[in-house]
C-alpha positions as CSV (number, residue, x, y, z in Angstrom):
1,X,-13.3,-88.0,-24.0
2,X,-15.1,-89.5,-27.2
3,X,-15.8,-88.5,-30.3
4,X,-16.1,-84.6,-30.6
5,X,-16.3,-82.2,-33.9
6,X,-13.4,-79.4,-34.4
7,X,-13.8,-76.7,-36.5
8,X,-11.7,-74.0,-36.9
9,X,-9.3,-75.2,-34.4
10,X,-11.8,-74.7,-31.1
11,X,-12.6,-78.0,-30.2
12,X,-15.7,-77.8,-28.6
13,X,-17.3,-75.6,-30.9
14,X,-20.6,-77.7,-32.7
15,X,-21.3,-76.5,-36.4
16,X,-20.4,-76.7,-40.2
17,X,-18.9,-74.3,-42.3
18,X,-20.1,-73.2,-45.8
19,X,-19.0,-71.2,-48.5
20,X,-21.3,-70.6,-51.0
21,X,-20.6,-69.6,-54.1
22,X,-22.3,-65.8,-55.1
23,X,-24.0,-67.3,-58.5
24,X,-26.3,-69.4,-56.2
25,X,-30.1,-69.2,-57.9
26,X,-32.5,-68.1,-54.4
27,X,-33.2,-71.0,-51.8
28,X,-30.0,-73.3,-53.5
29,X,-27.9,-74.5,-51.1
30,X,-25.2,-75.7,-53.1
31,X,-22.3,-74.6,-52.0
32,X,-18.6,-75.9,-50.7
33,X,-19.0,-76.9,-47.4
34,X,-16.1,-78.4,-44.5
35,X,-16.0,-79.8,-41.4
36,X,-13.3,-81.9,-39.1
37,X,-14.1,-84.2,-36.5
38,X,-12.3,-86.0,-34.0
39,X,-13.2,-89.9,-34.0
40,X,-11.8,-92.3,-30.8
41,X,-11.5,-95.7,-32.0
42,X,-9.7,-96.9,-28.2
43,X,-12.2,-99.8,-27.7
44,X,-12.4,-101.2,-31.1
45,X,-11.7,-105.0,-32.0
46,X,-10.7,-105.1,-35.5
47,X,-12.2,-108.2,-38.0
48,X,-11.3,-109.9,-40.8
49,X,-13.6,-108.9,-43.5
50,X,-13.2,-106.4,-45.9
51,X,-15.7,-103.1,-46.2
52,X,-17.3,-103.9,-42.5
53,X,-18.0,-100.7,-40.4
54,X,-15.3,-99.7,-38.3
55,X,-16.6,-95.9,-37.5
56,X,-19.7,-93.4,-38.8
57,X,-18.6,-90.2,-39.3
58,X,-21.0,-87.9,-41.1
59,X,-24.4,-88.0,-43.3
60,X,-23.6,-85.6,-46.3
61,X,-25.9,-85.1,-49.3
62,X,-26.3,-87.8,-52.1
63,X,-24.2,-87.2,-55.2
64,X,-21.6,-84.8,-53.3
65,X,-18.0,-83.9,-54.7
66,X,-15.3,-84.9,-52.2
67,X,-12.7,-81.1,-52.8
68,X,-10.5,-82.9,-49.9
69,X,-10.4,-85.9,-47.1
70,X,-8.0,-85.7,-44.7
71,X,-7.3,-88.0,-41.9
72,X,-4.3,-87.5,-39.0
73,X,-3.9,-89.6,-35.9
74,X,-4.5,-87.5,-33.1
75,X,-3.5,-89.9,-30.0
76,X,-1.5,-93.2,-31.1
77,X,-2.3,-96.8,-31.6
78,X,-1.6,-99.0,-28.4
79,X,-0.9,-101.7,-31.1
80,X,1.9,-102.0,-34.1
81,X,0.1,-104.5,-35.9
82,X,-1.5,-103.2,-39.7
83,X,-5.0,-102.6,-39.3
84,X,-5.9,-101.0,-42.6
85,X,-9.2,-98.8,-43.0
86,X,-10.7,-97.1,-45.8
87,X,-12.3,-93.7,-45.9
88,X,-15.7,-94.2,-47.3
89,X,-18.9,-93.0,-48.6
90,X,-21.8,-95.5,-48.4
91,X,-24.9,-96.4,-49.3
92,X,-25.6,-98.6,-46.6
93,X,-27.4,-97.1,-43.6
94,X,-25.0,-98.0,-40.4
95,X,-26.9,-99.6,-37.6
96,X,-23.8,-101.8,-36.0
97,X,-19.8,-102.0,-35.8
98,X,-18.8,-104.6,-38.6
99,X,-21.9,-104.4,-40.8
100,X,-21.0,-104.9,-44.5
101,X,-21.2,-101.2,-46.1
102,X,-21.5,-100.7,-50.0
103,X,-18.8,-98.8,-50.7
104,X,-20.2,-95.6,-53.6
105,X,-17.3,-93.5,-53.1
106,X,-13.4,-94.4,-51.7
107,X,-11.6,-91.5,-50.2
108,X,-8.5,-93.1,-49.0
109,X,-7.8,-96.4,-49.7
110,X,-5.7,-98.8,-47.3
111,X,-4.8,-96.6,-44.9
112,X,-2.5,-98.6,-42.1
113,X,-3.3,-97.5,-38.6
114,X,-0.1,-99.4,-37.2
115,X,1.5,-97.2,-34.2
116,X,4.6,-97.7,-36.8
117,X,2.7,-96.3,-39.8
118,X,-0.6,-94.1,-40.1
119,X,-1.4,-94.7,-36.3
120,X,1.4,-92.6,-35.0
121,X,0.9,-89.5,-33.2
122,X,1.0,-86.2,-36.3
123,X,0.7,-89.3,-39.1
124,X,-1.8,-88.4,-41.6
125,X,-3.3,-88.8,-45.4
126,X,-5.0,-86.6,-47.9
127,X,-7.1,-87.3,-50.8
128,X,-8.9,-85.3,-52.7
129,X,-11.3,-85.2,-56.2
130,X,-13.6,-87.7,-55.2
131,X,-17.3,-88.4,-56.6
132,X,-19.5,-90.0,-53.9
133,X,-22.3,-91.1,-56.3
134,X,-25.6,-91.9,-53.9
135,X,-23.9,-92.6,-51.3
136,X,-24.6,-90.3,-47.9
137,X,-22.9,-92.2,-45.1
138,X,-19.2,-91.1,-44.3
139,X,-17.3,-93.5,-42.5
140,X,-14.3,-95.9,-41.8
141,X,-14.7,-99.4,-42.8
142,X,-12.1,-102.5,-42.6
143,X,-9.7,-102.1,-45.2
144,X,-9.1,-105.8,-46.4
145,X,-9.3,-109.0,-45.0
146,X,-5.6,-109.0,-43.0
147,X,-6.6,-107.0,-40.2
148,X,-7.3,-109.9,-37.8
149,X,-9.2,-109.6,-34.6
150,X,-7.0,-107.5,-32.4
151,X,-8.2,-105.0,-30.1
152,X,-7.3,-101.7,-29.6
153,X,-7.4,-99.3,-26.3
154,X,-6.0,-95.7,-27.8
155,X,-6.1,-94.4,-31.6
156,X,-7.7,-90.7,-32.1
157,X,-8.3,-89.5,-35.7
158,X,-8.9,-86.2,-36.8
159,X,-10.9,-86.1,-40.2
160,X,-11.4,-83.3,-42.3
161,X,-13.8,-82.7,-44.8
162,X,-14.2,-80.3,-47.7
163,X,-17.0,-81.0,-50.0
164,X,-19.6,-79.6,-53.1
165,X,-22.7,-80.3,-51.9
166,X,-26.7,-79.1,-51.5
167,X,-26.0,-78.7,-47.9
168,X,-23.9,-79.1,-44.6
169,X,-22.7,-82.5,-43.3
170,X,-24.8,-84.0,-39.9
171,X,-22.0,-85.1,-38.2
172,X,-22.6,-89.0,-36.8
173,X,-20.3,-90.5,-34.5
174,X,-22.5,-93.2,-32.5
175,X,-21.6,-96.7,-34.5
C-alpha cells in the first residue's frame, strides 16, 4: 500500500493540523502544528554506517520546537535482528537511501526495529522537548554502525508529529 499520511484517525485523509495560538500578530503563522504518517520500510536493506538515510518523512520549518515524536510499528518486522534507527531532523537535503544526513536535531535515539523489540506489531516510543536548530528534513536514518546489511520485506511505522513552528509540515515520503 505505501507510504500514506493519517490524521485524525481517517487514513486517507491528506492535510496538517494547526493550532494557533490567539496572541498571533496578523499574517504570523506560528503556531502548534501535528501530523502522523504511516511509513513502509518492507523493501529496505539496512547498512552499516551510522546517520545514513533510511526514510524521509516530512520538511518542517527551520528552527522548529519538537512538543512530541512518536513512532509505533504498525505491521511487524519479517526479521528479529536489531536494526536500530534514529528519528531525525536534518540539514542535509535527501536525494538517496543511505546518504549521510547531518543530524541538527535527535528525536529518538536508537530505536531497535527487531520483530522482538520496537518492530513488533503495537511497539512504540515517544520523545518529546526537542529543538531542531536549522534543520528542515524529518526522517529515519541508520542508528549506529551494527545494523549490518539485512533486508527487510514488512515493517509499517506510524509517526506522529506535534511541533512549534511558522507553518505546517510538507509531508515527504519518496527517499
Amino acid at each position: 500500500m505505501g507510504d500514506r499520511l493519517v490524521q485524525r484517525g481517517q487514513v486517507d485523509y491528506l492535510g496538517n493540523r494547526a493550532m494557533k495560538p490567539k496572541a498571533c500578530s496578523t499574517g504570523n503563522t506560528d503556531g502548534i502544528y501535528e501530523f502522523m504518517v504511516e511509513v513502509d520500510l518492507g523493501a529496505h536493506t539496512w547498512n552499516a554506517n551510522n546517520n545514513d538515510l533510511v526514510k524521509t518523512i516530512a520538511t518542517i520549518p527551520t528552527l522548529s520546537h519538537m512538543v512530541e515524536a512518536s513512532v509505533f510499528c504498525t505491521e511487524a518486522n519479517s526479521s528479529a535482528a536489531a536494526n536500530d534507527v534514529d528519528l531525525v531532523v536534518s540539514s542535509t537535503t535527501p536525494a538517496a537511501v543511505d546518504d549521510d544526513m547531518t543530524v541538527t536535531g535527535k528525536l529518538i535515539d536508537a530505536m531497535d526495529l527487531g520483530s522482538d523489540a520496537k518492530g513488533a506489531i503495537g511497539a512504540g516510543t515517544t520523545a518529546s522537548g526537542v529543538d531542531c536548530g536549522a534543520g528542515t528534513h524529518l526522517c529515519l536514518v541508520n542508528g549506529g554502525t551494527g545494523n549490518g546489511t539485512s533486508a527487510i520485506t514488512s515493517l509499517k511505522l506510524l509517526v506522529y508529529i506535534k511541533y512549534f513552528g511558522t507553518g505546517p509540515a510538507v509531508i515527504n515520503t519518496t527517499v
